[in-house]
C-alpha positions as CSV (number, residue, x, y, z in Angstrom):
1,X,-21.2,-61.2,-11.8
2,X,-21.5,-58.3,-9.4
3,X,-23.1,-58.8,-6.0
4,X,-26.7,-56.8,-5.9
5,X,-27.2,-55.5,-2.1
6,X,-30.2,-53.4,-2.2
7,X,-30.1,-51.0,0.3
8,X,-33.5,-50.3,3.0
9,X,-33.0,-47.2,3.8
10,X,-34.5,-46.3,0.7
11,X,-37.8,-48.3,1.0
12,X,-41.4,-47.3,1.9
13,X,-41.0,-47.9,6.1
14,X,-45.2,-47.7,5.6
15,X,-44.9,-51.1,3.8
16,X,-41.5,-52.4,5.0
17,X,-42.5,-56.2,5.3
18,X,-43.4,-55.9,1.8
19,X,-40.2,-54.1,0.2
20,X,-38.2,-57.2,2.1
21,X,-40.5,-59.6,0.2
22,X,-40.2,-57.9,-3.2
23,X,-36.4,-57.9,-2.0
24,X,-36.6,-61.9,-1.5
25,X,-38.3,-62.5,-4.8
26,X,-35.3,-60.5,-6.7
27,X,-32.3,-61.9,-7.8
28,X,-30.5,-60.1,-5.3
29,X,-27.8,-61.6,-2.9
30,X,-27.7,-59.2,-0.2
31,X,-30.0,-56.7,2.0
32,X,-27.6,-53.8,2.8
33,X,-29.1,-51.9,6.1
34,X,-27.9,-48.9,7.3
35,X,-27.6,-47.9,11.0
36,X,-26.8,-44.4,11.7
37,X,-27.1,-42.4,14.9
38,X,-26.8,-38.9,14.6
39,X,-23.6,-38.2,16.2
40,X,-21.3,-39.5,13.5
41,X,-23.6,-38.7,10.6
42,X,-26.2,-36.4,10.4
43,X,-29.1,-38.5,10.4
44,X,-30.3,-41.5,12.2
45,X,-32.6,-44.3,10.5
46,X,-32.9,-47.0,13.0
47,X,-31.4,-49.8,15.4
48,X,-31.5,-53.7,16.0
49,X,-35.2,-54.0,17.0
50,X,-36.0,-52.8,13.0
51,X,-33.5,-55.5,11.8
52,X,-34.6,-58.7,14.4
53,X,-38.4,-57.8,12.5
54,X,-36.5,-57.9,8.9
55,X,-34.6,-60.7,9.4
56,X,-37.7,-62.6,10.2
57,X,-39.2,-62.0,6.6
58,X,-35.7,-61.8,5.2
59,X,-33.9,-64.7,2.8
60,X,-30.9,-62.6,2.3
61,X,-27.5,-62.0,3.6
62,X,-28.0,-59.3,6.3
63,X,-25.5,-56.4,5.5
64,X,-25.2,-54.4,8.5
65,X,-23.0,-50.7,7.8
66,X,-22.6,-49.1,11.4
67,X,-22.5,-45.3,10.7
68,X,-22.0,-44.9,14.7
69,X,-20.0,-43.9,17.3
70,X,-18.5,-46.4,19.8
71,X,-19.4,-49.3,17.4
72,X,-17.8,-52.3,19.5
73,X,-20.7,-51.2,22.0
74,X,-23.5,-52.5,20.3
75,X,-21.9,-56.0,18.3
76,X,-23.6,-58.0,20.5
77,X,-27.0,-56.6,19.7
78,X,-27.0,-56.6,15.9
79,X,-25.3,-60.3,15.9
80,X,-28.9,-60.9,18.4
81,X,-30.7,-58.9,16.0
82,X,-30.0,-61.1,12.8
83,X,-26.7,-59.6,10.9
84,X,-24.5,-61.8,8.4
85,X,-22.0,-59.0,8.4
86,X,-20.9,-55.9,10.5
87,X,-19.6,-52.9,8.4
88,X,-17.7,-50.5,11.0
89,X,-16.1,-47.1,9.7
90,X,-12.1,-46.2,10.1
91,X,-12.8,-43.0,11.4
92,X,-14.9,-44.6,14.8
93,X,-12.7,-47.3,15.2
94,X,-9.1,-46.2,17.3
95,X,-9.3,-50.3,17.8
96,X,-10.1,-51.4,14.6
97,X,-8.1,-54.1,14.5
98,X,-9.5,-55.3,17.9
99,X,-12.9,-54.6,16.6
100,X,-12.3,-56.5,13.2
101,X,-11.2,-59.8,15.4
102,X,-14.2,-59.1,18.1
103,X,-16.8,-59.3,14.9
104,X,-15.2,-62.1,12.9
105,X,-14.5,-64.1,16.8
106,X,-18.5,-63.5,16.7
107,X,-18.8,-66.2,13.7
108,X,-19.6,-62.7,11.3
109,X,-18.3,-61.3,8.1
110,X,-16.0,-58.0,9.1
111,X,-15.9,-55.0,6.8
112,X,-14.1,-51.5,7.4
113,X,-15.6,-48.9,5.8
114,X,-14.2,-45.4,4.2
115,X,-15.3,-42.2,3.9
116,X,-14.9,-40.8,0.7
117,X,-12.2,-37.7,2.0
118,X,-10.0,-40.7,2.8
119,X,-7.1,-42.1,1.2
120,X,-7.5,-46.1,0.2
121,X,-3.5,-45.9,1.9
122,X,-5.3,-45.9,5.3
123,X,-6.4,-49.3,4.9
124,X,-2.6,-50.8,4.0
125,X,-2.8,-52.7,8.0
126,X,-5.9,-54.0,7.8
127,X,-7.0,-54.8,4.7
128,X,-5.8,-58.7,5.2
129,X,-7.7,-59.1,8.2
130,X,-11.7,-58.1,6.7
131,X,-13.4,-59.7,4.6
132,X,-15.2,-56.5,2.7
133,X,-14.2,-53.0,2.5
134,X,-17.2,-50.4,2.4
135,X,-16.2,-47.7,0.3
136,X,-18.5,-44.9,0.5
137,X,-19.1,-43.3,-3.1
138,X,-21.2,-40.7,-1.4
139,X,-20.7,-38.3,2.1
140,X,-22.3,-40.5,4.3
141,X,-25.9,-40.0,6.4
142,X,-28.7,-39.8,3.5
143,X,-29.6,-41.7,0.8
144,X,-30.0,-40.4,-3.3
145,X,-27.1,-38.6,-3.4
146,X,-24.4,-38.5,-7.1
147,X,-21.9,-40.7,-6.9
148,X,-18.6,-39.2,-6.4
149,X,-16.0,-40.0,-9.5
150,X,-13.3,-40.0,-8.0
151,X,-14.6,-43.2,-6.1
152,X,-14.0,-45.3,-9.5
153,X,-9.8,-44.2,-9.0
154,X,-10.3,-45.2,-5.4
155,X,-11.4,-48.7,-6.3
156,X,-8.5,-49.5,-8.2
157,X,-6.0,-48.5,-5.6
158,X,-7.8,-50.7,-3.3
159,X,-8.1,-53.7,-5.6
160,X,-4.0,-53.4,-6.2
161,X,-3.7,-53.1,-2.3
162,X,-5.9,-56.4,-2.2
163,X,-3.8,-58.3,-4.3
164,X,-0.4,-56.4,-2.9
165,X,-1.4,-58.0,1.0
166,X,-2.8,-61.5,-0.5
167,X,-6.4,-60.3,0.8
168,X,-9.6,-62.1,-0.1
169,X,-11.7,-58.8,0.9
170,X,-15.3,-58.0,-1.3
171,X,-15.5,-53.9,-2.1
172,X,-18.7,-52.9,-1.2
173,X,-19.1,-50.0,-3.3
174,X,-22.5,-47.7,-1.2
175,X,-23.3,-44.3,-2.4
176,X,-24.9,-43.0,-6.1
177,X,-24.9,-46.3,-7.8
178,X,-27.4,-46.4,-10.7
179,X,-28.0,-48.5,-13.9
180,X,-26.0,-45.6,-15.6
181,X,-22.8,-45.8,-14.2
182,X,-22.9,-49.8,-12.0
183,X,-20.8,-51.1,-15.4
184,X,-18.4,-48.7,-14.9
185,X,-18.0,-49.0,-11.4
186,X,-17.8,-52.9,-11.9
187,X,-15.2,-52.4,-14.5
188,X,-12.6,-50.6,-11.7
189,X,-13.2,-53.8,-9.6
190,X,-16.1,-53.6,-7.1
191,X,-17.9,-56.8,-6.0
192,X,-20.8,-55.4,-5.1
193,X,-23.3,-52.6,-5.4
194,X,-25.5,-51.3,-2.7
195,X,-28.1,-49.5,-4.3
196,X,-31.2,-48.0,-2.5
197,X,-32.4,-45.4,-4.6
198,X,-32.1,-46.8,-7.9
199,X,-33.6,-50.0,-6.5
200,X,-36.6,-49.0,-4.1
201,X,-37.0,-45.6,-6.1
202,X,-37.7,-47.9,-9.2
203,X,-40.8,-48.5,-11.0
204,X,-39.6,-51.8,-11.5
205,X,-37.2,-52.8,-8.7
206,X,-37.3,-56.6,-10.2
207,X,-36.1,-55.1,-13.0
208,X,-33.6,-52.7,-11.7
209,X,-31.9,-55.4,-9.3
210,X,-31.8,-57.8,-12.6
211,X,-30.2,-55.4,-14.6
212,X,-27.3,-54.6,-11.6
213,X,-26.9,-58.6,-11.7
214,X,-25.9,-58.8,-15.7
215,X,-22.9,-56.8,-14.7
């Protein structure tokens, strides 16, 4: 059963405590929230002052993607701030390794995550050492964007490499997953779907997030 990480940058910000509560009343396991800063993506959505008020209304796992610069910078914060897990990018890190061991010495879940242009070969000297590996599905920086196919080939190369290197990592697949294509993505071995759009975008996101858990 697939792991169902609704994603917040795709809720109504007017009515934010309530999207966490409809969120909490779900069958959903995690809340995926996406930090960006405008330097490494071209947007920025918000910090750790928006997730210390959602973790207060929150009773899910806290899934915190850092789509920023200088990441190691700000673990301290967003551990103060409520997240279960940091998700740090490849392309930030030129200490990931040292970063990896800095979030999981913090008592947190560590993921790497990779930008679609990337080769799943990149992670080969990490992959051991994280405990989920974020692969973006779509260019990172803004939500409701197609899912890029090519991701599904992806996911099998990192599921062999998971096995090859006796890792216990989670893939956190984030980018363009809908109720059209989660089977398939499930199928080439992702543990869980972040879905915003499809979720928040939904006339019924109770319903949405169910059917994303049958899978």
């Amino acid at each position: 059963m697939a792991i169902v990480a609704p994603s917040l940058l795709a809720a109504d910000f007017l009515h934010l405590q309530h999207e966490v509560e409809m969120v909490n009343q779900s069958e959903a396991d995690w809340l995926h929230l996406d930090v960006m800063d405008g330097q490494f993506v071209p947007n920025i959505s918000f910090g750790p002052m928006v997730i210390e008020f959602v973790k207060k209304v929150t009773t899910k796992t806290c899934d915190v993607h850092l789509m920023i610069e200088e990441p190691s910078r700000y673990f301290e914060q967003f551990k103060k701030a409520g997240a279960d897990h940091i998700n740090i990018h490849i392309e930030t890190c030129p200490r990931l390794h040292q970063d990896i061991q800095q979030i999981k010495a913090m008592g947190l879940k560590a993921g790497v995550a990779i930008n679609p242009h990337n080769p799943a070969s990149l992670l080969s000297d990490i992959i051991a050492d994280v405990d989920i590996v974020l692969v973006m599905s779509v260019n990172p920086g803004f939500g409701g964007q197609q899912f890029i196919p090519n991701t599904l080939n992806k996911i099998r190369e990192i599921k062999k490499l998971i096995r090859e290197k006796g890792s216990s990592a989670l893939i956190n697949i984030d980018g363009g997953v809908t109720l059209g294509n989660a089977a398939e993505i499930v199928a080439a071995g992702a543990d869980v779907l972040v879905a915003g759009s499809t979720v928040f975008g939904s006339k019924d996101p109770l319903g949405a997030i169910r059917e994303l858990k049958k899978l």
